[in-house]
C-alpha positions as a LaTeX table, in Angstrom:
\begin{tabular}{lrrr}
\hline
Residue & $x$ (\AA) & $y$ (\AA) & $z$ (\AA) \\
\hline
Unk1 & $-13.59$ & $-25.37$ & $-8.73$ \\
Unk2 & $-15.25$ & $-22.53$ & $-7.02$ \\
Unk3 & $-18.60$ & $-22.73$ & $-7.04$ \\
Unk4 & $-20.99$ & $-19.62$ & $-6.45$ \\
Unk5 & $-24.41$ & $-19.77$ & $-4.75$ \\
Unk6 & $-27.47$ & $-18.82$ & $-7.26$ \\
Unk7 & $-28.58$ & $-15.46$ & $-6.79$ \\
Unk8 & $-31.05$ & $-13.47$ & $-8.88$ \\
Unk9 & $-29.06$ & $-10.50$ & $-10.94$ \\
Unk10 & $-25.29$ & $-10.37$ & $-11.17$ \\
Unk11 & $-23.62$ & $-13.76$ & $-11.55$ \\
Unk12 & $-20.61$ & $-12.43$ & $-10.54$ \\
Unk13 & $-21.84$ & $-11.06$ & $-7.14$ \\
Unk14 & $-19.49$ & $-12.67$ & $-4.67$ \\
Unk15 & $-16.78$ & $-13.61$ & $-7.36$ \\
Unk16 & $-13.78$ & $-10.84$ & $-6.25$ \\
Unk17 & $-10.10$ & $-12.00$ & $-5.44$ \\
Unk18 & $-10.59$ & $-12.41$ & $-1.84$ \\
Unk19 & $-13.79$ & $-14.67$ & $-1.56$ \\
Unk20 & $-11.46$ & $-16.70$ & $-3.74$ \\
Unk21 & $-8.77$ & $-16.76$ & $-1.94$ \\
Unk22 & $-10.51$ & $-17.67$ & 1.25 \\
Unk23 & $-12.48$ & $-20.37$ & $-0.38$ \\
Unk24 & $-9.20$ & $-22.02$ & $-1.72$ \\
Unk25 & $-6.91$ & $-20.85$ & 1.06 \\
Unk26 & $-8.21$ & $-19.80$ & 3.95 \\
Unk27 & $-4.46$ & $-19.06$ & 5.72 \\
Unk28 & $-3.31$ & $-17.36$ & 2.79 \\
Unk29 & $-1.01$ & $-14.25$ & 3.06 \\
Unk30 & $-2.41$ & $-10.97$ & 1.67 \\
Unk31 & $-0.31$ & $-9.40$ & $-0.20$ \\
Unk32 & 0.61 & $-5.91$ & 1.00 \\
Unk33 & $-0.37$ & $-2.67$ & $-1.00$ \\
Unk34 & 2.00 & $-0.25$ & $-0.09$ \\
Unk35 & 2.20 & 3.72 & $-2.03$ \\
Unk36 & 4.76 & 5.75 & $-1.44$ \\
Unk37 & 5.70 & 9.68 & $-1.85$ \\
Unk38 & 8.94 & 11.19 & $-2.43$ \\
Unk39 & 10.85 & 13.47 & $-3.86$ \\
Unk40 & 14.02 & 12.86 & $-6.11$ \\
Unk41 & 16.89 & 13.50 & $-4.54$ \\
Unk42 & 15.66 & 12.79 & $-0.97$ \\
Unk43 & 18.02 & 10.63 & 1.23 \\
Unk44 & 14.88 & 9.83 & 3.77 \\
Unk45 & 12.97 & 8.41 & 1.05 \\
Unk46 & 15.71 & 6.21 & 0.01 \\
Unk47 & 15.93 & 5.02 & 2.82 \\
Unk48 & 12.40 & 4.19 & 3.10 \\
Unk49 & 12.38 & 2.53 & $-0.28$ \\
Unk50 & 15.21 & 0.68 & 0.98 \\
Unk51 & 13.64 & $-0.41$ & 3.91 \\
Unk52 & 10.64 & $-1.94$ & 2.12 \\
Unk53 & 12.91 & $-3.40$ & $-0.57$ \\
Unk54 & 14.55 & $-5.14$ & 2.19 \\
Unk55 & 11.41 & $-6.43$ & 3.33 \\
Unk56 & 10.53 & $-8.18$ & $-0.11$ \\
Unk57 & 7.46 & $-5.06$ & $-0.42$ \\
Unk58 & 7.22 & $-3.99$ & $-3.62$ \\
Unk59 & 5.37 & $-0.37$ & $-3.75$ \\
Unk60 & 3.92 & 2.08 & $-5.98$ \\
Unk61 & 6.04 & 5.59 & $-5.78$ \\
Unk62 & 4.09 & 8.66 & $-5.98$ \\
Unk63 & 6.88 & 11.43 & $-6.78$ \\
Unk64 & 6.10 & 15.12 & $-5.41$ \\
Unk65 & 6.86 & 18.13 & $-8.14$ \\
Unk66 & 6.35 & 15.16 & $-10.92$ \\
Unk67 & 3.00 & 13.17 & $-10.11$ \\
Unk68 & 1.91 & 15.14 & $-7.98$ \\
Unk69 & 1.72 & 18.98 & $-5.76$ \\
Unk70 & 2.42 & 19.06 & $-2.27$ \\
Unk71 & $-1.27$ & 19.85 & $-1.55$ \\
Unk72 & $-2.27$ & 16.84 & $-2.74$ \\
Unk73 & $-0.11$ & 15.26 & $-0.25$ \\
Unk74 & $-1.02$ & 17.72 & 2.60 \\
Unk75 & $-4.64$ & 16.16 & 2.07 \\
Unk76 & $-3.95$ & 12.25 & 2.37 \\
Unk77 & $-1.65$ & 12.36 & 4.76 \\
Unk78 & $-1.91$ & 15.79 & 6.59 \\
Unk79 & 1.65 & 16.75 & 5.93 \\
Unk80 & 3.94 & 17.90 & 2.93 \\
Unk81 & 7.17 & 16.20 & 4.14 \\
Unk82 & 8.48 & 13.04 & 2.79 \\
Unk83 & 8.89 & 10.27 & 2.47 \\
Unk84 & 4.97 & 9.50 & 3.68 \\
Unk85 & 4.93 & 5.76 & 3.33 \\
Unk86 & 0.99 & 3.73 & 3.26 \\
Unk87 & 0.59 & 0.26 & 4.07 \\
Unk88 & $-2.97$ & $-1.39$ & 2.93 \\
Unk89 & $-4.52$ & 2.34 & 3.24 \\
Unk90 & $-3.12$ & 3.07 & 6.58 \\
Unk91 & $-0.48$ & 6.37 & 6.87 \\
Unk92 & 2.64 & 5.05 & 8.25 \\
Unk93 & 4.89 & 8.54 & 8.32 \\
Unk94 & 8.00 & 8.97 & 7.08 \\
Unk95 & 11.57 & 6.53 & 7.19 \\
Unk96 & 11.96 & 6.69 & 10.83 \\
Unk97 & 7.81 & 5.50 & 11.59 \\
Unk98 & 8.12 & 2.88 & 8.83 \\
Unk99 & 11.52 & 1.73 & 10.47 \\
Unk100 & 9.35 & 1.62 & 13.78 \\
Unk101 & 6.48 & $-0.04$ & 12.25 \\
Unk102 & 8.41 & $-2.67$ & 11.25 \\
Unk103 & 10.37 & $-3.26$ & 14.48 \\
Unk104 & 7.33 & $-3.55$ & 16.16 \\
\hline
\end{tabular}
């Protein structure tokens, strides 16, 4: 059981997923949030959904011209090309950086 400290106020101060987590499992794997933008019909960004598929990483697609403008994309990442691939908040770049970032 997972047992909280008392604390004056909100009973559910220190209660979040990873306080958990540590508690029970201190070596646990974090799952990986990974976001990605494309644009239908885009070869690069089927290969970068490849590439995470083939890495077990499951990922939320953000599609350009449907979801969302390329302006919006132009301020997260600083570009309007795609795919732009994000790993745990951090910009990876397109196919060819997320094929590099996982060679690494």
């Amino acid at each position: 059981m997972f047992i909280e400290p008392p604390v004056p106020g909100d009973p559910f101060e220190v209660s979040d997923a990873e306080t958990m987590l540590n508690y029970i499992n201190p070596e646990a794997q974090r799952p990986q949030l990974v976001s990605i933008f494309t644009k239908p019909g885009c070869p690069f960004c089927a290969k970068a959904k490849s590439l995470l598929s083939d890495r077990g990483l499951e990922y939320h697609e953000l599609v350009l011209g449907k979801d969302y403008k390329a302006s919006f994309l132009q301020g997260v990442a600083g570009t309007t090309t795609v795919p732009q691939v994000f790993i745990n908040g951090q910009l990876i770049g397109g196919s060819d950086a997320l094929e590099a970032h996982f060679s690494a």
